[in-house]
mmCIF file of the N, C-alpha and C atoms, coordinates in Angstrom:
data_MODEL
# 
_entry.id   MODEL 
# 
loop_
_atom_site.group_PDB 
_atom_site.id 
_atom_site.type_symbol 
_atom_site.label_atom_id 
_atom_site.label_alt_id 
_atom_site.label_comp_id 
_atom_site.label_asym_id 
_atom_site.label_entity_id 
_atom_site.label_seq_id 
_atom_site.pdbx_PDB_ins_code 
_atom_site.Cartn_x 
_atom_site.Cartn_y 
_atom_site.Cartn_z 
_atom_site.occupancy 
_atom_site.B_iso_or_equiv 
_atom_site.pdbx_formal_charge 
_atom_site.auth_seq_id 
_atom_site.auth_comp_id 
_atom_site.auth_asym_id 
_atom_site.auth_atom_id 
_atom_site.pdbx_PDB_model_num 
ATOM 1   N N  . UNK A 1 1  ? 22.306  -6.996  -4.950  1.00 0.00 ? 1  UNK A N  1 
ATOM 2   C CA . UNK A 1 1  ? 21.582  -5.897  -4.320  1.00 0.00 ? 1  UNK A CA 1 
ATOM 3   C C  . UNK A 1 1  ? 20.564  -6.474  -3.333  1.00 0.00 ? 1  UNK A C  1 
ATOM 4   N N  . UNK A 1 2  ? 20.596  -6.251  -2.259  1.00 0.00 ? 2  UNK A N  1 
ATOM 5   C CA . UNK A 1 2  ? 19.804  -6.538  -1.435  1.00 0.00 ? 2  UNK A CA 1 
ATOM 6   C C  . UNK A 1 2  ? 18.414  -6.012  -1.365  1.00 0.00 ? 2  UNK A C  1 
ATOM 7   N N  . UNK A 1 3  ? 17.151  -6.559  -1.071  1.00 0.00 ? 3  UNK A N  1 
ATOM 8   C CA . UNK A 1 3  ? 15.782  -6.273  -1.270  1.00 0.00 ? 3  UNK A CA 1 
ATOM 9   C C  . UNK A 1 3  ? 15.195  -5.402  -0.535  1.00 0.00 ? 3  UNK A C  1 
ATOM 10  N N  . UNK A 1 4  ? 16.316  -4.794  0.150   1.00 0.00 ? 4  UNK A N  1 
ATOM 11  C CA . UNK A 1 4  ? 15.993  -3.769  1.201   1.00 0.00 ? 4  UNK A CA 1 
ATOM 12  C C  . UNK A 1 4  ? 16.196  -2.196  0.757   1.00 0.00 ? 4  UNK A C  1 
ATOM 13  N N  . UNK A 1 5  ? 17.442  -2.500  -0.450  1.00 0.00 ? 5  UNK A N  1 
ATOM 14  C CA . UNK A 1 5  ? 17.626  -1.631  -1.509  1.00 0.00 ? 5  UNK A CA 1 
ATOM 15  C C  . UNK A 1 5  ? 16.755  -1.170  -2.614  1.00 0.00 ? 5  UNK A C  1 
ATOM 16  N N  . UNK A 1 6  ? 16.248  -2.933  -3.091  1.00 0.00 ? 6  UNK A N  1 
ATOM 17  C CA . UNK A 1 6  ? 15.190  -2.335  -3.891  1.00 0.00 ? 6  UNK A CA 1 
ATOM 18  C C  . UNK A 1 6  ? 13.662  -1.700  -4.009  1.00 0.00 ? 6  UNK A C  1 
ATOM 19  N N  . UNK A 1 7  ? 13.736  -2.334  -2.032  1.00 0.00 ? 7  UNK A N  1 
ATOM 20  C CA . UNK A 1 7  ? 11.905  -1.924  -1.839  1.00 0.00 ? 7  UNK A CA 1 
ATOM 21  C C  . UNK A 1 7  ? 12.452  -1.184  -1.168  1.00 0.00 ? 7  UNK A C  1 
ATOM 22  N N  . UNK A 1 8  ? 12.430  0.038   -1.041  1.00 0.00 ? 8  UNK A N  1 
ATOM 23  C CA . UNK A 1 8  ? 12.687  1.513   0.379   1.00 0.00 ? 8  UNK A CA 1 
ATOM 24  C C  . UNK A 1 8  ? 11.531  1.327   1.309   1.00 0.00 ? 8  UNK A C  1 
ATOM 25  N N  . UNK A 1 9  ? 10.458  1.011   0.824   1.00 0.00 ? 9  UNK A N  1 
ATOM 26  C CA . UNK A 1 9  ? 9.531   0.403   2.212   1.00 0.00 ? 9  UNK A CA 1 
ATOM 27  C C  . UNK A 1 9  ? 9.796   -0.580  3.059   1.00 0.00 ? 9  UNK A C  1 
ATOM 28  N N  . UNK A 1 10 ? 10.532  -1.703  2.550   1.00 0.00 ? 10 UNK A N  1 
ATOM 29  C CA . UNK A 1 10 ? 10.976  -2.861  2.952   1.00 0.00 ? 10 UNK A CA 1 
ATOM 30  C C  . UNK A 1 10 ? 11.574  -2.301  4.458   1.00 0.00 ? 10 UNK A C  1 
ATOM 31  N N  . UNK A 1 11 ? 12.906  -1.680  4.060   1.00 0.00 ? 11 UNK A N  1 
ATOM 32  C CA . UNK A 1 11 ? 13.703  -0.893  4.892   1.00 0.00 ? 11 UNK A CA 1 
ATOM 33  C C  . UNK A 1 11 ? 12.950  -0.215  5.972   1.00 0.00 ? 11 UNK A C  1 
ATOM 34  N N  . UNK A 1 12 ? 12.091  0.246   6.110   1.00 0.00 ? 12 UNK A N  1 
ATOM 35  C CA . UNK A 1 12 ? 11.250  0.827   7.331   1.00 0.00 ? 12 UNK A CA 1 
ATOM 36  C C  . UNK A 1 12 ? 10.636  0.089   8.115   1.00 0.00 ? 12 UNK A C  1 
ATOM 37  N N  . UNK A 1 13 ? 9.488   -1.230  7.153   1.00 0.00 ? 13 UNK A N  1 
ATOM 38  C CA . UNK A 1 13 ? 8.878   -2.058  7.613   1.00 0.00 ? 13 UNK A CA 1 
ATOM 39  C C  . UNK A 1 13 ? 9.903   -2.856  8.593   1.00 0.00 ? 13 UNK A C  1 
ATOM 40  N N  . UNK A 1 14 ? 10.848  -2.953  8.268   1.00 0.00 ? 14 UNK A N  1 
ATOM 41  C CA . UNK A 1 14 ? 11.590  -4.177  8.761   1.00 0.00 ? 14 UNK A CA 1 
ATOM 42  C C  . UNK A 1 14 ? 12.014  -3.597  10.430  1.00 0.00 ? 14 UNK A C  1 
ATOM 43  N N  . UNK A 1 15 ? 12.537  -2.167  9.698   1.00 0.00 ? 15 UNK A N  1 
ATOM 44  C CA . UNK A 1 15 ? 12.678  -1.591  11.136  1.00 0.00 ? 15 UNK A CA 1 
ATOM 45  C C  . UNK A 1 15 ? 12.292  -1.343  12.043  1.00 0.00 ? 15 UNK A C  1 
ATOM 46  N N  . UNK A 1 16 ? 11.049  -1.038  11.729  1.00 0.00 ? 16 UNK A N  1 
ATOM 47  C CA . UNK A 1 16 ? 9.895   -0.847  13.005  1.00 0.00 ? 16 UNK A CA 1 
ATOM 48  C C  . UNK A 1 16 ? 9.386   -2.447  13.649  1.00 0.00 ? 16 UNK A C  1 
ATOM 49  N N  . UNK A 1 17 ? 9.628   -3.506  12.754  1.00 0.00 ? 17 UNK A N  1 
ATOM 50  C CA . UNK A 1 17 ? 9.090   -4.659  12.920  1.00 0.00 ? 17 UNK A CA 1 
ATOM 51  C C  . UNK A 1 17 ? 9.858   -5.296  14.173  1.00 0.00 ? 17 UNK A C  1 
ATOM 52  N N  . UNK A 1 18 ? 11.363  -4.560  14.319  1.00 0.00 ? 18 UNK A N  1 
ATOM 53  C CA . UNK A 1 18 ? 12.496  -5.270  14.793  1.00 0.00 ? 18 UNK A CA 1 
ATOM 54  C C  . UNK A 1 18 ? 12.107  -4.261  16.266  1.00 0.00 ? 18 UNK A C  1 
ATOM 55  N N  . UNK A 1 19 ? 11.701  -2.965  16.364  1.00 0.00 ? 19 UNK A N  1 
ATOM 56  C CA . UNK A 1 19 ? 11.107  -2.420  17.369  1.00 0.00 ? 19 UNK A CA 1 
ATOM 57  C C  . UNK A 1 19 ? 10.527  -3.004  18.608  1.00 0.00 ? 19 UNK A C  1 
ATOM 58  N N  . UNK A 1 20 ? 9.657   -4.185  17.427  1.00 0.00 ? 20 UNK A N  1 
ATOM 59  C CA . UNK A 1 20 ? 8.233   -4.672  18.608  1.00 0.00 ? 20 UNK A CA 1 
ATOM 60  C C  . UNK A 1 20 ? 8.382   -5.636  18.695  1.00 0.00 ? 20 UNK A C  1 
ATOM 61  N N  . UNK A 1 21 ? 9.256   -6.904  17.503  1.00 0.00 ? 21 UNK A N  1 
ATOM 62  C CA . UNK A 1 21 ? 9.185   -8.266  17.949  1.00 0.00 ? 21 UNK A CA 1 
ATOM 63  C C  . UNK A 1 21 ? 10.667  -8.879  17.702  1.00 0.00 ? 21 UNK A C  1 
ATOM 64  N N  . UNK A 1 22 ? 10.684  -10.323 18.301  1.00 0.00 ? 22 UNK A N  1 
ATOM 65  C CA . UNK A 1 22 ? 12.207  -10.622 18.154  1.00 0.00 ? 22 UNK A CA 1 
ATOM 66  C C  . UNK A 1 22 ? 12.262  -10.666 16.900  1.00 0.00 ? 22 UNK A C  1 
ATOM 67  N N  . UNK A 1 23 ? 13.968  -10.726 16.923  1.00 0.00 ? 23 UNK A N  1 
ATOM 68  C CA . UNK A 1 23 ? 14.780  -11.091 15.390  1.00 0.00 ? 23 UNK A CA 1 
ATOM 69  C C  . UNK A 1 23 ? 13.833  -12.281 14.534  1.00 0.00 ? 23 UNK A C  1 
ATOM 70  N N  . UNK A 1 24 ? 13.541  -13.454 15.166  1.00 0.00 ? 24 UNK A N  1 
ATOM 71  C CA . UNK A 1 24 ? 13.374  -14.473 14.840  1.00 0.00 ? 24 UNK A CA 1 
ATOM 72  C C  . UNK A 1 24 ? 11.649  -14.209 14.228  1.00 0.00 ? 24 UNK A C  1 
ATOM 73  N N  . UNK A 1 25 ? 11.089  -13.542 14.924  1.00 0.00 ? 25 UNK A N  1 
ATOM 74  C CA . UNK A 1 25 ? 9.733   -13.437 14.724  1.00 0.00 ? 25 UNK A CA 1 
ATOM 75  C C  . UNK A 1 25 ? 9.864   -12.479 13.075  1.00 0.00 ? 25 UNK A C  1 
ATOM 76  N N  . UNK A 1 26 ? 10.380  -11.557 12.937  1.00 0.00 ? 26 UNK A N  1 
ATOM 77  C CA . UNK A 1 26 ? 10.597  -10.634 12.506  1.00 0.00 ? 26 UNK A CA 1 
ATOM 78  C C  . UNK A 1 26 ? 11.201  -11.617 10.933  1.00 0.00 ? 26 UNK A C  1 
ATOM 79  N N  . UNK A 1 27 ? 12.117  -11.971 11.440  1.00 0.00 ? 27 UNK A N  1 
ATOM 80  C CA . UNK A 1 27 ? 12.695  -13.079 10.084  1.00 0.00 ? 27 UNK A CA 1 
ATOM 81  C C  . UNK A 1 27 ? 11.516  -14.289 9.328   1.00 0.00 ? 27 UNK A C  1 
ATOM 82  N N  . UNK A 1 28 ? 10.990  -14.480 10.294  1.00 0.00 ? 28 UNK A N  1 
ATOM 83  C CA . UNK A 1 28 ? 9.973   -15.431 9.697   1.00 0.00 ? 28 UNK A CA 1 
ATOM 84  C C  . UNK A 1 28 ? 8.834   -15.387 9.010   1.00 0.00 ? 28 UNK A C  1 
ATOM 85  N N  . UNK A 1 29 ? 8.648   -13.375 9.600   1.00 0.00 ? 29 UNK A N  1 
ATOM 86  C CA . UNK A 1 29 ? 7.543   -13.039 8.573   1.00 0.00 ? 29 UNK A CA 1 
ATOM 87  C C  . UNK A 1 29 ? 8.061   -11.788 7.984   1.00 0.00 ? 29 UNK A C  1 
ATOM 88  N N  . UNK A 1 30 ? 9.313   -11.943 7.078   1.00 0.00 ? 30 UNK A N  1 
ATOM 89  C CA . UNK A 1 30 ? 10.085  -11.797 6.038   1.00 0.00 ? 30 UNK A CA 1 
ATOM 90  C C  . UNK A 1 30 ? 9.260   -11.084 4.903   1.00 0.00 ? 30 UNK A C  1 
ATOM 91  N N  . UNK A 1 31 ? 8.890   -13.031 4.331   1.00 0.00 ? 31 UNK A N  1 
ATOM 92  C CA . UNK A 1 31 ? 8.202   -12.819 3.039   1.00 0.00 ? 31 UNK A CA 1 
ATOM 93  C C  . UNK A 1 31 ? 7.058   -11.379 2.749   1.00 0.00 ? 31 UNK A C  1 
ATOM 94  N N  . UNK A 1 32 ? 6.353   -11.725 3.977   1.00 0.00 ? 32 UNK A N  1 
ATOM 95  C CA . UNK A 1 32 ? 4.798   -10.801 4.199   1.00 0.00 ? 32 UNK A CA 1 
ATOM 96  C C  . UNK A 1 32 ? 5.280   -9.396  4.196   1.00 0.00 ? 32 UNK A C  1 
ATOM 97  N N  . UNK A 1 33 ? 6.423   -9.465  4.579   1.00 0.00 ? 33 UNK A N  1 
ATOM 98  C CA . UNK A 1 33 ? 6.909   -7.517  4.811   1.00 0.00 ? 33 UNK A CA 1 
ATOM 99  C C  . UNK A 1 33 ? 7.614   -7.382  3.493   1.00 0.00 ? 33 UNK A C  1 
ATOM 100 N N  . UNK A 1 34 ? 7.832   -8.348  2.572   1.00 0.00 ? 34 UNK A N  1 
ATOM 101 C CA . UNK A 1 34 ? 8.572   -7.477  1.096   1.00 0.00 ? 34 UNK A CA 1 
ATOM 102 C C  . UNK A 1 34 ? 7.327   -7.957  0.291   1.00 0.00 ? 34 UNK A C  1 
ATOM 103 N N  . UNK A 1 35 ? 6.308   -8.170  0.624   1.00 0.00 ? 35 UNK A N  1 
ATOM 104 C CA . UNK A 1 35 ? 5.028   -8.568  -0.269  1.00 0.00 ? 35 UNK A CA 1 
ATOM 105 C C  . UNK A 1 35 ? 4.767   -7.233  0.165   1.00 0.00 ? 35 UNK A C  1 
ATOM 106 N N  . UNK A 1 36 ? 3.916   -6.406  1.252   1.00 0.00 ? 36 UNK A N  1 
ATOM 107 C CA . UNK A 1 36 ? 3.372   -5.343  1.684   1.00 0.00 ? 36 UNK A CA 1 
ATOM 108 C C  . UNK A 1 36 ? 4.650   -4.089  1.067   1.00 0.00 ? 36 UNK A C  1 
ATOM 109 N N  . UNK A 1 37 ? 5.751   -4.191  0.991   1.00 0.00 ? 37 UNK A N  1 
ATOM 110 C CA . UNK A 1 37 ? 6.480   -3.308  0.544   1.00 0.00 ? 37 UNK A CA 1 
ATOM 111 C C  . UNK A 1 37 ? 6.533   -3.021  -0.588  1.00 0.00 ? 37 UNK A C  1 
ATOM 112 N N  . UNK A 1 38 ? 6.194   -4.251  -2.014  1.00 0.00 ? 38 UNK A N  1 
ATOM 113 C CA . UNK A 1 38 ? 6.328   -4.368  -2.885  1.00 0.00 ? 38 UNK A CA 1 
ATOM 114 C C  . UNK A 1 38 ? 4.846   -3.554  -3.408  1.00 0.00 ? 38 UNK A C  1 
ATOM 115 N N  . UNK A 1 39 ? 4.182   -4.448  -2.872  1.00 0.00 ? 39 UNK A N  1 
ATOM 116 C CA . UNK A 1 39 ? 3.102   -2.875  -3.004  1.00 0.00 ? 39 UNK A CA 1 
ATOM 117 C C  . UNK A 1 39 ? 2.709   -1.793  -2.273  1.00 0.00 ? 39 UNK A C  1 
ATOM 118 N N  . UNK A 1 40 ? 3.655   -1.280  -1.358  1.00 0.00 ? 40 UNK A N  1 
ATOM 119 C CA . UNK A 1 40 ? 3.275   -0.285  -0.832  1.00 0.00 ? 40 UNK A CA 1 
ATOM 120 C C  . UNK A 1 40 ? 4.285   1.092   -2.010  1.00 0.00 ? 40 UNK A C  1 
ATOM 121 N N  . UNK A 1 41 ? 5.336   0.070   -2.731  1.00 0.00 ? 41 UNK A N  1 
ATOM 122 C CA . UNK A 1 41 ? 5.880   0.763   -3.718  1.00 0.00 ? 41 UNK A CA 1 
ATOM 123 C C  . UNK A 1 41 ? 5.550   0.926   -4.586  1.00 0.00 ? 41 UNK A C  1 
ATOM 124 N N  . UNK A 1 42 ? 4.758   0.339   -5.310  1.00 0.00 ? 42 UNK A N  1 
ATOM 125 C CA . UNK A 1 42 ? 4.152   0.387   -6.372  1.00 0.00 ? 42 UNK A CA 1 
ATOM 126 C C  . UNK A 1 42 ? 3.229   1.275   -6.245  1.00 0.00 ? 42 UNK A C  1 
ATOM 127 N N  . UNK A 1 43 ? 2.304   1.597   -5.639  1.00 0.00 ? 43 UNK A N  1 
ATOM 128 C CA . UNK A 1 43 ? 1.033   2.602   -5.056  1.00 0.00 ? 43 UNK A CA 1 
ATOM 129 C C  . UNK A 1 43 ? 1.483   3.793   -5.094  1.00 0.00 ? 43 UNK A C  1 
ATOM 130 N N  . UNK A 1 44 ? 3.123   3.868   -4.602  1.00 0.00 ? 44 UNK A N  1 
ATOM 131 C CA . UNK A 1 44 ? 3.441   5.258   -4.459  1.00 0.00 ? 44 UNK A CA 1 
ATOM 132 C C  . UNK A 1 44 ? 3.946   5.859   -5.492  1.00 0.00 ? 44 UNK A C  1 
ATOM 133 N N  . UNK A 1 45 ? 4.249   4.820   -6.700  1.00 0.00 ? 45 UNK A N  1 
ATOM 134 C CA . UNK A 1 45 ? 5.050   5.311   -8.303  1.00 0.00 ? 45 UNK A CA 1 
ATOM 135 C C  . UNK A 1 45 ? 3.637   6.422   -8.687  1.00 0.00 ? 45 UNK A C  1 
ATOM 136 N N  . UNK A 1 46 ? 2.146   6.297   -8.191  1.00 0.00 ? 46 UNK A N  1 
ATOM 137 C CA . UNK A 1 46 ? 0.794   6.572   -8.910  1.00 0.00 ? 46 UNK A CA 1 
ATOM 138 C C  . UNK A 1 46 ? 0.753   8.037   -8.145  1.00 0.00 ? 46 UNK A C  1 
ATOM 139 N N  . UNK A 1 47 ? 0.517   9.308   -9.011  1.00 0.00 ? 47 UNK A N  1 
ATOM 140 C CA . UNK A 1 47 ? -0.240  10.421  -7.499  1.00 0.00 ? 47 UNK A CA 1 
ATOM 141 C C  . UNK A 1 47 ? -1.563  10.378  -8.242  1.00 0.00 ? 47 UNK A C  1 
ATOM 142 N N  . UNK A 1 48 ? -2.333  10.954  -7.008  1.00 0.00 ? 48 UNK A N  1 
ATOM 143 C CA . UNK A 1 48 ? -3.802  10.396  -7.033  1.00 0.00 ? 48 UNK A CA 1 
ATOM 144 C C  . UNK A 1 48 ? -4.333  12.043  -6.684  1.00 0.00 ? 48 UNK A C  1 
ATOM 145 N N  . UNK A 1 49 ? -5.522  12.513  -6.993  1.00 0.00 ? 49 UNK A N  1 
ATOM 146 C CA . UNK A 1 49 ? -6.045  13.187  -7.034  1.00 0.00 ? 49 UNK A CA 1 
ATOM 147 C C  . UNK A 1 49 ? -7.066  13.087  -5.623  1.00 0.00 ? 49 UNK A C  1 
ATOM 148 N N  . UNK A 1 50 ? -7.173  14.023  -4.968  1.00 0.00 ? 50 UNK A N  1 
ATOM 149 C CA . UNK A 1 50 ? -8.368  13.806  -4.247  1.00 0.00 ? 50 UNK A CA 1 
ATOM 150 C C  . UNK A 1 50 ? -9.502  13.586  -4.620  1.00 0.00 ? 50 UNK A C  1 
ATOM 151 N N  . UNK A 1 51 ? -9.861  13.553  -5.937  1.00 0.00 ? 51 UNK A N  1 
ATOM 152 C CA . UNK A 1 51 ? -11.137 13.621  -6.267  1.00 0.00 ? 51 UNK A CA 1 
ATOM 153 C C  . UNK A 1 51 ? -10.972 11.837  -6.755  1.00 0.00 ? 51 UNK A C  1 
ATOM 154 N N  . UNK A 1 52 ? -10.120 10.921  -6.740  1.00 0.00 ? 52 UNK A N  1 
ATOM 155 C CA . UNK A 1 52 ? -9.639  10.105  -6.987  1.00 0.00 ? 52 UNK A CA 1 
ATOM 156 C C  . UNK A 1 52 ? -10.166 9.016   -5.782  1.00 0.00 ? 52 UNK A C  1 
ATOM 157 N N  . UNK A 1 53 ? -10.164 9.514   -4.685  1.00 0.00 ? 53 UNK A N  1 
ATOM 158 C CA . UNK A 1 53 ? -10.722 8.948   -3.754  1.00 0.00 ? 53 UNK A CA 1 
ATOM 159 C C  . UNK A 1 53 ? -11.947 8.460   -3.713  1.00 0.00 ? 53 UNK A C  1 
ATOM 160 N N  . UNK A 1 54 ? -12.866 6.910   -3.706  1.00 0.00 ? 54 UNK A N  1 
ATOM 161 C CA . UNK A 1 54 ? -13.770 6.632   -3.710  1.00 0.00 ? 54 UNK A CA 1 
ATOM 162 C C  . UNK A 1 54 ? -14.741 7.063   -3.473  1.00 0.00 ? 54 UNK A C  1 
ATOM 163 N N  . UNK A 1 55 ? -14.287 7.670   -1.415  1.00 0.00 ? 55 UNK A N  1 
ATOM 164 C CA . UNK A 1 55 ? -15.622 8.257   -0.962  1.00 0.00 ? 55 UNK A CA 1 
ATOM 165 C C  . UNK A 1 55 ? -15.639 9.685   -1.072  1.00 0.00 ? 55 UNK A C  1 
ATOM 166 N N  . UNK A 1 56 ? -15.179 10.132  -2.050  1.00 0.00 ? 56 UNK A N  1 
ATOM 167 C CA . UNK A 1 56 ? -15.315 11.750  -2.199  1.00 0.00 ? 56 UNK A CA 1 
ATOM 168 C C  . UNK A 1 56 ? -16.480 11.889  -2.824  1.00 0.00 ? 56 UNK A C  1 
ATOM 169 N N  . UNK A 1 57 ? -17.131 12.807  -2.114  1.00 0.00 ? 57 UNK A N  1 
ATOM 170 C CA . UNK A 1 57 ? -18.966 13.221  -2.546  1.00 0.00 ? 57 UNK A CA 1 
ATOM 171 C C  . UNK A 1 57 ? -18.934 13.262  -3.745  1.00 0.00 ? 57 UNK A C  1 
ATOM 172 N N  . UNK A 1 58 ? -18.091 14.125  -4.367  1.00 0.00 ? 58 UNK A N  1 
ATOM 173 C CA . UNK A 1 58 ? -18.711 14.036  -6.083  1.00 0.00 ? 58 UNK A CA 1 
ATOM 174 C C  . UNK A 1 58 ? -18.391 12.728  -7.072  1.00 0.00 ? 58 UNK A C  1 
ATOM 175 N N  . UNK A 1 59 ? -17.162 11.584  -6.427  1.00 0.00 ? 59 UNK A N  1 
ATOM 176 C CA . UNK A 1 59 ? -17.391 10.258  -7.055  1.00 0.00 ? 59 UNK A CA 1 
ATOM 177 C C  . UNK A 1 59 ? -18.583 10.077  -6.854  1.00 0.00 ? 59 UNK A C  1 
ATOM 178 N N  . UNK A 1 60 ? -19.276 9.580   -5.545  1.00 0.00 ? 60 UNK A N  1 
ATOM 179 C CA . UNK A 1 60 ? -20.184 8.847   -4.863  1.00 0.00 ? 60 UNK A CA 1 
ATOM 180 C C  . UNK A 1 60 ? -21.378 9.150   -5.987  1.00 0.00 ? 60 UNK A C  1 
ATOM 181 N N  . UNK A 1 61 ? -21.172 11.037  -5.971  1.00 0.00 ? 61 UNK A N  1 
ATOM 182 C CA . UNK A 1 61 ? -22.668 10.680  -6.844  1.00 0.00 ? 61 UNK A CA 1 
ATOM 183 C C  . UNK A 1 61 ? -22.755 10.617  -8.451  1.00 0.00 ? 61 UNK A C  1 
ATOM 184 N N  . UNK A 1 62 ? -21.398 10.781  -8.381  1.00 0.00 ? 62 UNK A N  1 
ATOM 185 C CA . UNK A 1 62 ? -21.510 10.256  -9.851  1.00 0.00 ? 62 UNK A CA 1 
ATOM 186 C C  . UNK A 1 62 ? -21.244 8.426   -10.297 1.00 0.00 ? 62 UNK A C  1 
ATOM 187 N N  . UNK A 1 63 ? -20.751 7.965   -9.175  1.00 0.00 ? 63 UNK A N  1 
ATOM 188 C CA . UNK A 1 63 ? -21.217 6.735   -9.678  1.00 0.00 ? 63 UNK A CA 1 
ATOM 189 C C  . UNK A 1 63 ? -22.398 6.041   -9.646  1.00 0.00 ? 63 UNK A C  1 
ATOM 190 N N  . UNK A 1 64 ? -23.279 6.630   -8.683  1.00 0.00 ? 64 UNK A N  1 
ATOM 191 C CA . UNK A 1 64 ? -24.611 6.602   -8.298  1.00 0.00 ? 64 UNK A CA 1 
ATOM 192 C C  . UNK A 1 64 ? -25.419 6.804   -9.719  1.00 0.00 ? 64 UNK A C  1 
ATOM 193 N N  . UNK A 1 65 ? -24.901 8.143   -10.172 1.00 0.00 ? 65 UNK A N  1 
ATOM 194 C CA . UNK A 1 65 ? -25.614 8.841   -11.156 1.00 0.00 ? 65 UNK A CA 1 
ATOM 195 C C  . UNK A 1 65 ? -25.344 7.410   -12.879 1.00 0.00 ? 65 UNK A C  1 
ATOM 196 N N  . UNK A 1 66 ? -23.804 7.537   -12.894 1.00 0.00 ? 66 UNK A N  1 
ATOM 197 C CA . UNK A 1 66 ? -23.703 6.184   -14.087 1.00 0.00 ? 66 UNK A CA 1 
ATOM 198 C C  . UNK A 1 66 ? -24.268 4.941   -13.847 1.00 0.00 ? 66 UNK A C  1 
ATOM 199 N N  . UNK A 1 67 ? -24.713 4.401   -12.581 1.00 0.00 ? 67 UNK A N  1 
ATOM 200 C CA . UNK A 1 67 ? -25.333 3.216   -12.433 1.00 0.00 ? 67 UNK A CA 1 
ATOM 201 C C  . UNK A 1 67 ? -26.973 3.457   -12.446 1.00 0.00 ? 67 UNK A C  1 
ATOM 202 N N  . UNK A 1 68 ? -27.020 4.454   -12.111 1.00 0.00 ? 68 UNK A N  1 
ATOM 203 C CA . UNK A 1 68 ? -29.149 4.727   -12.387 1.00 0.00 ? 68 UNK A CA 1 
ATOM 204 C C  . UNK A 1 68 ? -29.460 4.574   -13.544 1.00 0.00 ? 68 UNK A C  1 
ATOM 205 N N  . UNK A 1 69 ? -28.121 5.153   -14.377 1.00 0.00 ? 69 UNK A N  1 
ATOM 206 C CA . UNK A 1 69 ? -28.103 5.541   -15.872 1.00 0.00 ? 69 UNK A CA 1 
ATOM 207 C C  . UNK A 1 69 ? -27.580 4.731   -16.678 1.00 0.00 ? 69 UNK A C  1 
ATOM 208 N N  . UNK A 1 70 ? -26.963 3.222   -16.507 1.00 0.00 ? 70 UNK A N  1 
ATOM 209 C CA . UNK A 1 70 ? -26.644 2.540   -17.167 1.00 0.00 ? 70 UNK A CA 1 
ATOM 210 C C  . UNK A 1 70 ? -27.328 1.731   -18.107 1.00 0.00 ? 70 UNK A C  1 
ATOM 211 N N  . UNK A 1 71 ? -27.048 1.433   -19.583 1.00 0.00 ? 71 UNK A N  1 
ATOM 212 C CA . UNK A 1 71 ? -28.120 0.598   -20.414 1.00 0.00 ? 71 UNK A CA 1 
ATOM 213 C C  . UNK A 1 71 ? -27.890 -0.538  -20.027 1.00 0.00 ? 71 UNK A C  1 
# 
């Protein structure tokens, strides 16, 4: 099975990569595009809540609020 099969990001990255630079360029930084795929897949197995988001006002002040308040 090819790694293009198993990362579905892989498959895009690669394509757009082949868009902008040669074959050769594109082949050589291989590795870096099924590293970024590998977790760009993994990230997407997770759904996330908006409130999940770091800078969402009511994290902010509640982490604000557990760190004023920490023993």
């Amino acid at each position: 099975m090819a790694a293009e099969d198993t990362f579905p990001s892989l498959k895009r990255l690669l394509t757009r990569a082949h868009e902008y630079w040669l074959p050769e360029d594109v082949d050589s930084f291989h590795s870096a595009f099924q590293a970024v795929a590998i977790a760009l897949d993994t990230i997407a197995q997770y759904s996330f809540k908006f409130e999940d988001e770091p800078a969402y006002p009511t994290t902010i002040r509640l982490l604000k609020y557990n760190a004023e308040n920490h023993d």
